[in-house]
C-alpha positions as a Markdown table, in Angstrom:
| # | Residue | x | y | z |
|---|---|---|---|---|
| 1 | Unk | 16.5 | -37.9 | 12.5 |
| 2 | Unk | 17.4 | -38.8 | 8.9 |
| 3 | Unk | 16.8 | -36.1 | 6.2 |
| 4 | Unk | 15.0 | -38.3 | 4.0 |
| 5 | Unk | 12.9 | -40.2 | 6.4 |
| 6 | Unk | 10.9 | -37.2 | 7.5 |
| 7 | Unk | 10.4 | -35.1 | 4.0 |
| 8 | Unk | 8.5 | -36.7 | 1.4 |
| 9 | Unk | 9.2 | -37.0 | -2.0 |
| 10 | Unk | 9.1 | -34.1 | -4.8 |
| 11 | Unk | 5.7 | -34.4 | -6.7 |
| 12 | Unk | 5.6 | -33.5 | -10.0 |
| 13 | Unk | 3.2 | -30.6 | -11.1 |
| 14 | Unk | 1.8 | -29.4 | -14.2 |
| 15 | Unk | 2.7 | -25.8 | -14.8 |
| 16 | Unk | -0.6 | -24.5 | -14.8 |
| 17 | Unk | -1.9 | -26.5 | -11.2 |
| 18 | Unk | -3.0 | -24.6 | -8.1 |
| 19 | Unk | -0.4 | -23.3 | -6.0 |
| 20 | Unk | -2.5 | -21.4 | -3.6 |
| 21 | Unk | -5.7 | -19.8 | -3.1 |
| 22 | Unk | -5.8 | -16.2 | -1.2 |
| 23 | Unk | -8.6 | -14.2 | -0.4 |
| 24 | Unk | -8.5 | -10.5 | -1.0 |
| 25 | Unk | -10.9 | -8.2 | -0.2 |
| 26 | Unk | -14.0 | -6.7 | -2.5 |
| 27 | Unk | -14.9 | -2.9 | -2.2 |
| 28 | Unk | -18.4 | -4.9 | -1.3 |
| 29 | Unk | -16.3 | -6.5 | 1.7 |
| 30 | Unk | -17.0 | -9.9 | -0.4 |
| 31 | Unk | -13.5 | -11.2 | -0.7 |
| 32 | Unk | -12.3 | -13.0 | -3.6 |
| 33 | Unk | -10.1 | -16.2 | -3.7 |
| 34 | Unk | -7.7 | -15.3 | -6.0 |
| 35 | Unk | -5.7 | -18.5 | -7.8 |
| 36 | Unk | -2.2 | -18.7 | -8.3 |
| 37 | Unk | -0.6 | -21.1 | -10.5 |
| 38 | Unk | 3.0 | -23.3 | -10.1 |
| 39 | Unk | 5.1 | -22.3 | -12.6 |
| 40 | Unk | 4.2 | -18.5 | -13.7 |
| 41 | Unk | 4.0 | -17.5 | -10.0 |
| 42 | Unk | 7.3 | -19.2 | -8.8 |
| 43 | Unk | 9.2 | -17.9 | -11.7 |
| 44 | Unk | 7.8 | -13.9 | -10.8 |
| 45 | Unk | 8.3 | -14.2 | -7.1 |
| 46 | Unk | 11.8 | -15.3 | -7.9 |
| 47 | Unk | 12.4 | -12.7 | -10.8 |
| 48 | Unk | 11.2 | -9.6 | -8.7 |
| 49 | Unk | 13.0 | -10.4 | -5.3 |
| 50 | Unk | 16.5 | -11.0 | -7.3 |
| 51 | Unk | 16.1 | -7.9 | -9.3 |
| 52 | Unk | 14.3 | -5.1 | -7.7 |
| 53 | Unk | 15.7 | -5.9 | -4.8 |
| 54 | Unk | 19.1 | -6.2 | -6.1 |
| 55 | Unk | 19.5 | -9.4 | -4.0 |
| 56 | Unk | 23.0 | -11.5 | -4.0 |
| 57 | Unk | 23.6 | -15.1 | -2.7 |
| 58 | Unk | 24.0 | -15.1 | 0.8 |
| 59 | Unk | 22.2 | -11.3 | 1.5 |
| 60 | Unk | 19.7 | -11.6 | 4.4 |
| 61 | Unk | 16.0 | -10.6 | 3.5 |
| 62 | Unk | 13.8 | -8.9 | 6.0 |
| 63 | Unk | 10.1 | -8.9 | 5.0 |
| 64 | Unk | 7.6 | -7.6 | 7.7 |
| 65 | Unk | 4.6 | -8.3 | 6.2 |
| 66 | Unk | 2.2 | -11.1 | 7.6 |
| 67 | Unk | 2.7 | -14.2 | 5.8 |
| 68 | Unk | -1.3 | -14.3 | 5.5 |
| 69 | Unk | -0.9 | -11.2 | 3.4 |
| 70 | Unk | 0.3 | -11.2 | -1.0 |
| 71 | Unk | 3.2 | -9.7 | 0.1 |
| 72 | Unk | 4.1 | -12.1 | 3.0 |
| 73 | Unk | 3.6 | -14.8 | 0.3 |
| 74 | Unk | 5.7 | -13.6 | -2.3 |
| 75 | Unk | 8.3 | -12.2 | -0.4 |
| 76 | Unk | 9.1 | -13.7 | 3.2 |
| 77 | Unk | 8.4 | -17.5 | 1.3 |
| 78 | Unk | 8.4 | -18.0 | -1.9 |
| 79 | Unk | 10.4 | -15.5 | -3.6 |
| 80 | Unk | 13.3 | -15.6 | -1.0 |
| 81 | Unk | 13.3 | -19.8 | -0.7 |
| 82 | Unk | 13.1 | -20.1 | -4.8 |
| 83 | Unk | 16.3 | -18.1 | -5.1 |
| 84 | Unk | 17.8 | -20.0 | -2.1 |
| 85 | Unk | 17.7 | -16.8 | 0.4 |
| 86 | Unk | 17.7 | -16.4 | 3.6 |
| 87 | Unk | 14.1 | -14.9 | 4.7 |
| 88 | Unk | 13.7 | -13.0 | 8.2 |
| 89 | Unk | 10.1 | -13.6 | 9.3 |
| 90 | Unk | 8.7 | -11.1 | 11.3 |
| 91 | Unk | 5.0 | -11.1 | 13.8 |
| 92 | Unk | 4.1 | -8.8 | 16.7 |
| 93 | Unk | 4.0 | -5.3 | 15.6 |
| 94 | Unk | 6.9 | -2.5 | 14.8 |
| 95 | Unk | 6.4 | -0.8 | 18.1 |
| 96 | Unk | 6.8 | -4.1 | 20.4 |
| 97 | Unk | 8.7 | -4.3 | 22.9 |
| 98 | Unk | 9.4 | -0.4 | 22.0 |
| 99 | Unk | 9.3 | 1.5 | 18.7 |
| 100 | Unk | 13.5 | 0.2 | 17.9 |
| 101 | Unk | 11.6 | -3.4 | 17.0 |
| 102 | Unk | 12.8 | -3.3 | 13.7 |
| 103 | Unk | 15.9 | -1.4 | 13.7 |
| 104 | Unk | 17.3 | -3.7 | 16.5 |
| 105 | Unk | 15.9 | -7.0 | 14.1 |
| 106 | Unk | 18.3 | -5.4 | 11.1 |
| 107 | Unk | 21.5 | -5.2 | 13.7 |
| 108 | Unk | 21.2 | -8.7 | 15.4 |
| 109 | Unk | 20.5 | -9.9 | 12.1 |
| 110 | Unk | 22.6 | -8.3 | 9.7 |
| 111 | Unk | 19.7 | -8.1 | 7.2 |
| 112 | Unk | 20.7 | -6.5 | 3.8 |
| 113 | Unk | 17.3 | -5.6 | 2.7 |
| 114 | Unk | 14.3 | -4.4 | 4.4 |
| 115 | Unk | 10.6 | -4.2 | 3.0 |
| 116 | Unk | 7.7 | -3.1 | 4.9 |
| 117 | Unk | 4.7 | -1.0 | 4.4 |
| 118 | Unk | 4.1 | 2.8 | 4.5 |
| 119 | Unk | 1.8 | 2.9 | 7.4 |
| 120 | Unk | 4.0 | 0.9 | 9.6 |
| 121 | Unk | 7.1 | 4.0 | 8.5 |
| 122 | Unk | 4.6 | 6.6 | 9.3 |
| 123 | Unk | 3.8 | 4.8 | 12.6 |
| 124 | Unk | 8.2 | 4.7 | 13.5 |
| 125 | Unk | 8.2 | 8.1 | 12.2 |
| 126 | Unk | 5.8 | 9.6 | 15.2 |
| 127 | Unk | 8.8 | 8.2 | 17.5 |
| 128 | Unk | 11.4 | 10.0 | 16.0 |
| 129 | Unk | 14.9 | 9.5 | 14.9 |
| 130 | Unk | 16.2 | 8.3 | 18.5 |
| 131 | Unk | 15.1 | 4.7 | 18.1 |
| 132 | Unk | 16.7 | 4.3 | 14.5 |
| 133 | Unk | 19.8 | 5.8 | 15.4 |
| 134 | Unk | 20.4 | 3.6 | 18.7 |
| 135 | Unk | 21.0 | 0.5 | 15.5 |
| 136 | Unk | 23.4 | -0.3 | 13.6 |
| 137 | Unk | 21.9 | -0.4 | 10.0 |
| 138 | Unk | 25.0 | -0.4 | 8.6 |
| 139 | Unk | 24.0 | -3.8 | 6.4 |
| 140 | Unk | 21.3 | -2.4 | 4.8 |
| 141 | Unk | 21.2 | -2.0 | 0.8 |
| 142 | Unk | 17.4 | -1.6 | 0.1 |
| 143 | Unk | 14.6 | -0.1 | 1.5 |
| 144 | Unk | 10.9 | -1.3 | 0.3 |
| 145 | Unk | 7.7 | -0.1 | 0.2 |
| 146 | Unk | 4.7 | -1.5 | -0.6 |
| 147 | Unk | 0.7 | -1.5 | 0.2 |
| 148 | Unk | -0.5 | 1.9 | -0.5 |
| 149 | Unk | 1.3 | 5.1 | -2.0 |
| 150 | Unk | 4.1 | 6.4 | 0.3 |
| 151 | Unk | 3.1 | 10.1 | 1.2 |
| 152 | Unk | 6.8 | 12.0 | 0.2 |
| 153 | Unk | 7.7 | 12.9 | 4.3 |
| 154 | Unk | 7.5 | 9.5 | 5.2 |
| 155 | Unk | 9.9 | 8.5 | 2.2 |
| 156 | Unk | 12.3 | 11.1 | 3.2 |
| 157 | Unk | 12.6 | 10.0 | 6.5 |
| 158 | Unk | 12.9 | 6.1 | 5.4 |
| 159 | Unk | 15.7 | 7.2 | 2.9 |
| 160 | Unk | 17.6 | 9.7 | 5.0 |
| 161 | Unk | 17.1 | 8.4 | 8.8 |
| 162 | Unk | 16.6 | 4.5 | 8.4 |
| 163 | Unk | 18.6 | 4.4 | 5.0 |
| 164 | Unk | 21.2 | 7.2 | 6.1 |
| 165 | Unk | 20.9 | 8.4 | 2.3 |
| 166 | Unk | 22.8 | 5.7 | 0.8 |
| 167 | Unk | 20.1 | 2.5 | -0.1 |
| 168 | Unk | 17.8 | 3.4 | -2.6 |
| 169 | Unk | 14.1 | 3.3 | -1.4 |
| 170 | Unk | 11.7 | 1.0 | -4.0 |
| 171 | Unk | 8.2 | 2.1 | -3.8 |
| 172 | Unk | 6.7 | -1.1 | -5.6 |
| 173 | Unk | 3.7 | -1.2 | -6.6 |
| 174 | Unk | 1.5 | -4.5 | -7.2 |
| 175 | Unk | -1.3 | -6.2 | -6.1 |
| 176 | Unk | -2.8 | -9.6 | -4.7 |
| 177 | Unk | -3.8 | -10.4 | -8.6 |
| 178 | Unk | -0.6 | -10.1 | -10.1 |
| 179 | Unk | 1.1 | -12.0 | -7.9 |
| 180 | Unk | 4.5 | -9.6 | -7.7 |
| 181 | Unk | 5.6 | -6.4 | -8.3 |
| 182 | Unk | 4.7 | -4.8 | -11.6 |
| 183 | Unk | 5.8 | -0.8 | -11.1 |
| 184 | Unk | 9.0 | -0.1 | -9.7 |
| 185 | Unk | 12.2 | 2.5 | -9.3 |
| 186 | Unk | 14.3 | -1.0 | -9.6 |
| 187 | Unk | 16.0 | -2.4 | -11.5 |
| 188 | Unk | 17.1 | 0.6 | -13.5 |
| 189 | Unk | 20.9 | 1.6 | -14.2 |
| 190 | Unk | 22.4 | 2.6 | -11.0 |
| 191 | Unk | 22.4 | 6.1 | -11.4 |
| 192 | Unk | 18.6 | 6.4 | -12.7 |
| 193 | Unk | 17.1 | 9.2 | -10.6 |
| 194 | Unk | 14.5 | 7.7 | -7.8 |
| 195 | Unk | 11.6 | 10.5 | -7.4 |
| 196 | Unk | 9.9 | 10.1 | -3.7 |
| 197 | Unk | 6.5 | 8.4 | -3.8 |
| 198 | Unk | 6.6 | 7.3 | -7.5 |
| 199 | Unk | 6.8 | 3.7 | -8.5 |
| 200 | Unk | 8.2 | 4.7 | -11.8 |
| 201 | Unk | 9.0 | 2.3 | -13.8 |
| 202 | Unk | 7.6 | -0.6 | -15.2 |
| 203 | Unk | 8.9 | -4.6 | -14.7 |
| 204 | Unk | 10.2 | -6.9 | -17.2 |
| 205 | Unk | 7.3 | -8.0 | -19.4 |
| 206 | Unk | 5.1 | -5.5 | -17.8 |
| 207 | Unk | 3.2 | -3.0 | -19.9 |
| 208 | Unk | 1.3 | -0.7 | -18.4 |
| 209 | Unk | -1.6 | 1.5 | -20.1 |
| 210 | Unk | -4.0 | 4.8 | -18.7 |
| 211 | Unk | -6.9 | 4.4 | -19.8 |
| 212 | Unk | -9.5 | 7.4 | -20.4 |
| 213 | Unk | -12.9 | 7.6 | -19.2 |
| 214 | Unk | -14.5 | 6.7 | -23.0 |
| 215 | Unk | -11.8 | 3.1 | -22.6 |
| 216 | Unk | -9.2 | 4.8 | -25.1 |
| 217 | Unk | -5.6 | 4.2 | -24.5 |
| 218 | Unk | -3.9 | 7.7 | -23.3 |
| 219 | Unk | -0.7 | 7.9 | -25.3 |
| 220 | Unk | 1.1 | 11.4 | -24.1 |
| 221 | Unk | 2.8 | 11.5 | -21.1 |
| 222 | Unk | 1.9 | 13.8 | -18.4 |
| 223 | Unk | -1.2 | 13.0 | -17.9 |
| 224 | Unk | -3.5 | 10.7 | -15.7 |
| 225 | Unk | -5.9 | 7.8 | -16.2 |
| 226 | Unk | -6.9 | 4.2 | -15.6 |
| 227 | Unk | -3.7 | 1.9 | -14.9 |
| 228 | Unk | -4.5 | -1.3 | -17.3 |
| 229 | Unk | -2.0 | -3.9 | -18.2 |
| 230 | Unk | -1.5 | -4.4 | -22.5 |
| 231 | Unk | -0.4 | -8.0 | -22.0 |
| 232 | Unk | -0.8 | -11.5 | -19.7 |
| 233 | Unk | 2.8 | -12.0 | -17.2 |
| 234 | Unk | 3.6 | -14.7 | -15.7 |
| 235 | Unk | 2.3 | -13.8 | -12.3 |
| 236 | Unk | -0.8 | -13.0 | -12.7 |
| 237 | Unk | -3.9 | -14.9 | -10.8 |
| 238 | Unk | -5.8 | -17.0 | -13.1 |
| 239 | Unk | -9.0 | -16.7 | -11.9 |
| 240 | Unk | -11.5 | -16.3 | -8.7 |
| 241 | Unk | -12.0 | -19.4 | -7.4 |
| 242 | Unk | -15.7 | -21.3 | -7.6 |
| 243 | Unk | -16.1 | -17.9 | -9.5 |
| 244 | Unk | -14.5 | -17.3 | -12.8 |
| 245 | Unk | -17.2 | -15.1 | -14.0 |
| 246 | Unk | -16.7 | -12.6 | -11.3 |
| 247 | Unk | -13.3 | -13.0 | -12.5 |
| 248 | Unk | -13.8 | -11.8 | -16.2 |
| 249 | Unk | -16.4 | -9.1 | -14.7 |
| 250 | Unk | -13.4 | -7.6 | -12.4 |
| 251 | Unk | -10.6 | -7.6 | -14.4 |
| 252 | Unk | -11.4 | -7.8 | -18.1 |
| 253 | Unk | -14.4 | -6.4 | -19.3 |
| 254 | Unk | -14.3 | -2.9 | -18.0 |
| 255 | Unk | -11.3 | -1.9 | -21.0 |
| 256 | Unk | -11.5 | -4.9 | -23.5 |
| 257 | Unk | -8.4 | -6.6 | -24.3 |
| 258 | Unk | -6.9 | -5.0 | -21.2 |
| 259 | Unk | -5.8 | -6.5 | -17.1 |
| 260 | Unk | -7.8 | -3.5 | -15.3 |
| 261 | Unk | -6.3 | -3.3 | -11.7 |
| 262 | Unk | -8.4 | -0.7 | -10.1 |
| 263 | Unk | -6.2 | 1.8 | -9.4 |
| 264 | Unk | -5.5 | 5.1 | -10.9 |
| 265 | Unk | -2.5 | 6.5 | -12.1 |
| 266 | Unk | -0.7 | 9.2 | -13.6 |
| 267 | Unk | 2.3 | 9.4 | -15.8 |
| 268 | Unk | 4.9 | 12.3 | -15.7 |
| 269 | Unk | 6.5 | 14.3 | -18.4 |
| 270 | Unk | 9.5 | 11.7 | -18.1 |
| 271 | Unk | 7.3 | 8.9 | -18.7 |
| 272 | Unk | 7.4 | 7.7 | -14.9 |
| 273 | Unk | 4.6 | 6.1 | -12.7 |
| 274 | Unk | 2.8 | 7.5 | -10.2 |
| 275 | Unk | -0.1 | 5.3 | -8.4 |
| 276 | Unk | -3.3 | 8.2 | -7.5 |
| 277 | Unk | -5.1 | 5.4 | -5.7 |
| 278 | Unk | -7.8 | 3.3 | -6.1 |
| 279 | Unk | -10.4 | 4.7 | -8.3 |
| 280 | Unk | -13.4 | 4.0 | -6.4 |
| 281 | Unk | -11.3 | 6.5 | -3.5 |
| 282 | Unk | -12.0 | 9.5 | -6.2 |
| 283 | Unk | -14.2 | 11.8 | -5.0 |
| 284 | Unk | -16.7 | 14.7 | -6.8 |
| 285 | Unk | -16.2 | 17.8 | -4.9 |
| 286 | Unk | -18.5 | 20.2 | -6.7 |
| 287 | Unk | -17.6 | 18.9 | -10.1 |
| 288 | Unk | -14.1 | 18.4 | -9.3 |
| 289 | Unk | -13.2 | 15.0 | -8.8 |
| 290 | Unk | -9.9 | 14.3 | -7.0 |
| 291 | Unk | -8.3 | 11.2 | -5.8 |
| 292 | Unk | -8.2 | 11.0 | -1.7 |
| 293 | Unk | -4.9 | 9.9 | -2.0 |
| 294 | Unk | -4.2 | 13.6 | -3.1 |
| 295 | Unk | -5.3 | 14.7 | -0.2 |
| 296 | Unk | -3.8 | 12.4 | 2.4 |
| 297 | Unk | -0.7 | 13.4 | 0.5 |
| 298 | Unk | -0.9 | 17.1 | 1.6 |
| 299 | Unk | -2.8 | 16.7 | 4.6 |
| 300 | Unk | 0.7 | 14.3 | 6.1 |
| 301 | Unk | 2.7 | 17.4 | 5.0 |
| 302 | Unk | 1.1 | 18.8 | 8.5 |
| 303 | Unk | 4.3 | 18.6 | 10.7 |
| 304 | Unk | 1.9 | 17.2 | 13.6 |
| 305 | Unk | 0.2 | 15.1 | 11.6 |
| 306 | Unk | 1.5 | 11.2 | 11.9 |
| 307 | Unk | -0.7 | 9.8 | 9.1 |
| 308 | Unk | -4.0 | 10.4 | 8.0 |
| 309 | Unk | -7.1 | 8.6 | 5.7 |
| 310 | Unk | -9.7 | 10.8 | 3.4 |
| 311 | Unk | -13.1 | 9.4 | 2.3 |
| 312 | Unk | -15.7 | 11.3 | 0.4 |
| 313 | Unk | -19.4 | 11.4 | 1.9 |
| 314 | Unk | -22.6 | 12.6 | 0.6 |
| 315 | Unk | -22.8 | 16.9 | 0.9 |
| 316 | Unk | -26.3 | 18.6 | 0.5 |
| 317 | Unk | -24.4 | 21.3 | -1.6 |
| 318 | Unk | -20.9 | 19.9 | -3.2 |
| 319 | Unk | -22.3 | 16.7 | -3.8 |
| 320 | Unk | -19.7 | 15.0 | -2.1 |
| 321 | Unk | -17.6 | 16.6 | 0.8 |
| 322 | Unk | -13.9 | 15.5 | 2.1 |
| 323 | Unk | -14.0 | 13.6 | 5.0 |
| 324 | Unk | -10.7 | 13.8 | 7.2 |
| 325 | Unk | -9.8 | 11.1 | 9.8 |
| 326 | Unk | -6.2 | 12.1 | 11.6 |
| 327 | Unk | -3.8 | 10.3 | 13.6 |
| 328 | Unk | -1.2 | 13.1 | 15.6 |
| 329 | Unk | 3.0 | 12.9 | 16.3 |
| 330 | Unk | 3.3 | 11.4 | 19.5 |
| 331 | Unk | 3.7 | 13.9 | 21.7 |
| 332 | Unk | 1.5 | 16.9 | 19.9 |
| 333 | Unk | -1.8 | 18.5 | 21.7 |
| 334 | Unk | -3.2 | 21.2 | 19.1 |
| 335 | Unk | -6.3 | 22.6 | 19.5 |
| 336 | Unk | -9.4 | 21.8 | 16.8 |
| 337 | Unk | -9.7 | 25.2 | 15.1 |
| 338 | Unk | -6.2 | 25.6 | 14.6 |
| 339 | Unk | -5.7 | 21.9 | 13.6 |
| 340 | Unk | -8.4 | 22.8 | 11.4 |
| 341 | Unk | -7.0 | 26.2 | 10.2 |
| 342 | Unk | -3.5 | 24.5 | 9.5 |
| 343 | Unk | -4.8 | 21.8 | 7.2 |
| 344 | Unk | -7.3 | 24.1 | 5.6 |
| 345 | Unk | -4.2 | 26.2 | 4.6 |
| 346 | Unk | -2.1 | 23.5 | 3.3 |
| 347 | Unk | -4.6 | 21.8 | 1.2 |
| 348 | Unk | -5.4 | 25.5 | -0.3 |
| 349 | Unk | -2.1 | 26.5 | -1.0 |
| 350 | Unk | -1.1 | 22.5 | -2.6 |
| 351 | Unk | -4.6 | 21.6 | -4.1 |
| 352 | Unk | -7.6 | 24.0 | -4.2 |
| 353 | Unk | -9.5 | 25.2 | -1.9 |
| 354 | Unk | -12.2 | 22.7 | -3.4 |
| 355 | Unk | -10.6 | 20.2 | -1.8 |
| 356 | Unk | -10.0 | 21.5 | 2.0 |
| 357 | Unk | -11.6 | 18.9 | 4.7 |
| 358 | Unk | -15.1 | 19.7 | 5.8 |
| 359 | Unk | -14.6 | 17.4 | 8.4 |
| 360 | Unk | -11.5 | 16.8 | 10.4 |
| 361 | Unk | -11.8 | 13.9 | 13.1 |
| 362 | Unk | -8.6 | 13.1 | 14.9 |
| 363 | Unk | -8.1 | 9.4 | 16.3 |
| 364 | Unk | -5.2 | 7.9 | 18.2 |
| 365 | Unk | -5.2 | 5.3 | 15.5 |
| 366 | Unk | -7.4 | 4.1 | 12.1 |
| 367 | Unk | -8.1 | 0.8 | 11.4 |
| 368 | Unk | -5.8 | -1.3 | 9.6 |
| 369 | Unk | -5.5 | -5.0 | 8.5 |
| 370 | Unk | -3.1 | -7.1 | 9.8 |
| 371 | Unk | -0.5 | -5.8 | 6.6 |
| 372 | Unk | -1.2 | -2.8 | 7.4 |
| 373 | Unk | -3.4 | -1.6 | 5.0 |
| 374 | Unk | -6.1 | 1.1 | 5.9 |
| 375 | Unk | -9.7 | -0.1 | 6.2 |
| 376 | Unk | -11.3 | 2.8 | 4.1 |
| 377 | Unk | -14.3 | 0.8 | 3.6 |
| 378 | Unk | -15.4 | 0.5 | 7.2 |
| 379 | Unk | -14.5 | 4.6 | 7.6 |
| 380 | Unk | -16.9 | 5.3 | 5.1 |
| 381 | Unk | -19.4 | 2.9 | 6.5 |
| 382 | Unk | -18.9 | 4.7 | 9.7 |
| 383 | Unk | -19.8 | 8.4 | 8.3 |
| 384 | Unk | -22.5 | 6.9 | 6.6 |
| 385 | Unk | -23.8 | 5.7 | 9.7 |
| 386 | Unk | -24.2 | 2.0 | 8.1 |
| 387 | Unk | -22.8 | 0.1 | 10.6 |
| 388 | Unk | -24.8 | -2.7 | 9.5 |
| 389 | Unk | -22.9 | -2.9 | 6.4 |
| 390 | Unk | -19.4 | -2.9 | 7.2 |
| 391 | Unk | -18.7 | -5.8 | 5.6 |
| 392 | Unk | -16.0 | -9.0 | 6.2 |
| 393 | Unk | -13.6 | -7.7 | 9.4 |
| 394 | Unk | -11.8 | -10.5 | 9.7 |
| 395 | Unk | -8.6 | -9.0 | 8.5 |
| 396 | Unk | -9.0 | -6.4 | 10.9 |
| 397 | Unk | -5.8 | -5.9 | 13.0 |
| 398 | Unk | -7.2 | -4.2 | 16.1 |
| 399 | Unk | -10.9 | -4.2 | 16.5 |
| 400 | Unk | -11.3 | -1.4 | 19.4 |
| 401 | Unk | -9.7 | 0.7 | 16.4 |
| 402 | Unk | -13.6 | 1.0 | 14.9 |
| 403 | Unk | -14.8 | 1.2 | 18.0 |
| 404 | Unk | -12.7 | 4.3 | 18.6 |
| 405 | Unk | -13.9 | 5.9 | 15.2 |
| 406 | Unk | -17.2 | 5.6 | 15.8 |
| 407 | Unk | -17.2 | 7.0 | 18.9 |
| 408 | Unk | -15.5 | 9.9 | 17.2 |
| 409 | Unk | -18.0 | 10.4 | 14.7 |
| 410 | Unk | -20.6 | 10.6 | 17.0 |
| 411 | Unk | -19.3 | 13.5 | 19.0 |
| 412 | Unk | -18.0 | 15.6 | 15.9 |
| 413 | Unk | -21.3 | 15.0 | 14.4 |
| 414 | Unk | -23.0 | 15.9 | 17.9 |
| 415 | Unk | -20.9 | 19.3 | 18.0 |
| 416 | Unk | -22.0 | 19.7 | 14.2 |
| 417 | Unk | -25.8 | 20.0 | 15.0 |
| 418 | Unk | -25.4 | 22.1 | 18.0 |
């Protein structure tokens, strides 16, 4: 087979042509076919894999994300081929054949990098350190994180077990709509500090702005609000396809002038990022309102907890109550009440007692999409017993994982009314 006889020619594009359209979901469960252009996207996929991951000619990069997924675009294809890399690509799941899956991919391999999501770390974390340690990882330089915020236990043991201490860990923050990473520890000098489960700092050409809730820019540091971005990058989708109105509605008429991404965030004395969540996940707990994320934070600080999602629901007194769903350590049998007692304690002593679970309903596992992402939407669906309305499940990774929750819900509400 001749080279040339089988690939077609090189067609020329205008900058500003379709590259792909990708769906993403809609807190409505509508998803939204977000457009990405030629030349803008190409150029930031390329940028943000050579510099925040501090990639070299001839490294090997291991993405696990599904290709189907932003991040599997921009960073098992497109960003690794456009700086003529070498891109691992990764299906199946991290505990398949055993929980060693990807520890045993980096040694056969010899990858240099390694990016995956924080629910998939928790997940290897419930194993424990045996399955990391049979691997070489001795070729590893970065560790990355992305999908969700990375609770601070699970970015310890990334950094220390799977990293050995020595490859800094970037907790990069992005979404589908900006087409690459936006907020993160890298690049930096070499010897900037990386704080555990901060993004921190912002990318080339991206300015970031917290927003208050009358739409004024917050200017002092320390202090939380809205995460906008001042000014267009060359990543960013260009609109919703068949649907540019939804488009302007989404992203730029809640703060005028301003990208609004949906997420929270707050910003530290030092000036550095951290991500609180989306903001439709805060919650209004007798006039306190307090991002779930907050909460999931503390509540994985539980040494038998593995991972763990928080929704609000509607209380007859507080307004809204907090809703725990919990997934255990391999191995750990506690009973309810002092399961219960144990995460009432910690979220007192590291919150308020305002923000304790009212509920607390403990699952072998919480639904996820195929990247790994938790399906919030279709938890709080479930509590709100409107299983009617849970919305597009087509991304949903294992189905019987629902199943499983509302089953759950039905026998802690059932010992609730008794």
């Amino acid at each position: 087979v001749i080279w040339h006889d089988v690939v077609c020619e090189p067609a020329a594009m205008d900058s500003e042509d379709v590259l792909f359209l990708l769906y993403t979901s809609g807190s409505t469960g509508k998803p939204k076919g977000l457009v990405h252009t030629q030349a803008g996207y190409l150029l930031y996929a390329a940028l943000t894999h050579r510099y925040v991951f501090s990639y070299h000619d001839g490294d090997v990069f291991g993405c696990v994300a599904d290709i189907g997924w932003i991040t599997g675009h921009s960073y098992s294809v497109y960003g690794p081929l456009a700086n003529g890399g070498t891109s691992v690509l990764f299906e199946s799941t991290p505990i398949y054949p055993d929980p060693g899956r990807y520890w045993e991919m980096v040694q056969r391999l010899k990858i240099n990098q390694f990016y995956g999501a924080p629910t998939a770390i928790r997940l290897l974390l419930k194993y424990g350190n045996q399955w990391v340690h049979k691997y070489d990882r001795s070729t590893l330089k970065t560790l990355g994180s992305v999908g969700e915020p990375i609770n601070t236990e699970a970015w310890e043991w990334y950094h220390t077990v799977v990293g050995d201490g020595r490859c800094p860990v970037v907790d990069t923050w992005w979404q589908t709509e900006t087409g690459g990473i936006c907020i993160t520890p890298r690049p930096s000098n070499p010897d900037a500090e990386i704080v555990p489960g901060m993004a921190m700092r912002p990318f080339f050409g991206i300015k970031p702005a917290l927003m208050d809730t009358e739409g004024e820019v917050l200017t002092s540091n320390h202090t939380s609000g809205a995460l906008c971005i001042a000014q267009p990058w060359p990543g960013m989708a260009r609109t919703i396809h068949n649907n540019h109105q939804r488009f302007i509605e989404t992203y730029c008429q809640p703060y005028p002038g301003y990208f609004f991404t949906g997420d929270g965030a707050y910003r530290s004395k030092e000036g550095y990022y951290q991500i609180t969540g989306r903001l439709d996940d805060v919650i209004n707990v007798s006039g306190h309102r307090i991002g779930t994320a907050e909460i999931e934070d503390v509540v994985n600080q539980c040494s038998q907890v593995a991972e763990s999602a928080v929704i609000g629901y509607s209380h007859n007194i507080k307004g809204e109550g907090v809703y725990a769903f919990v997934v255990l350590k391999k191995g750990m049998d506690v009973e309810e009440m002092d399961l219960s007692r144990q995460l009432n304690d910690l979220v007192s002593k590291k919150i308020a007692k305002y923000a304790c679970p009212d509920c607390i309903q403990v699952n072998s596992r919480l639904p996820k999409t195929r990247s790994g992402k938790i399906m919030r939407r279709v938890l709080r669906k479930v509590v709100e017993q409107d299983l009617n309305g849970l919305g597009d499940l087509s991304t949903l990774d294992d189905p019987a994982a629902v199943q499983e929750i509302i089953e759950g819900h039905r026998k802690l509400s059932g010992k609730q009314q008794r």
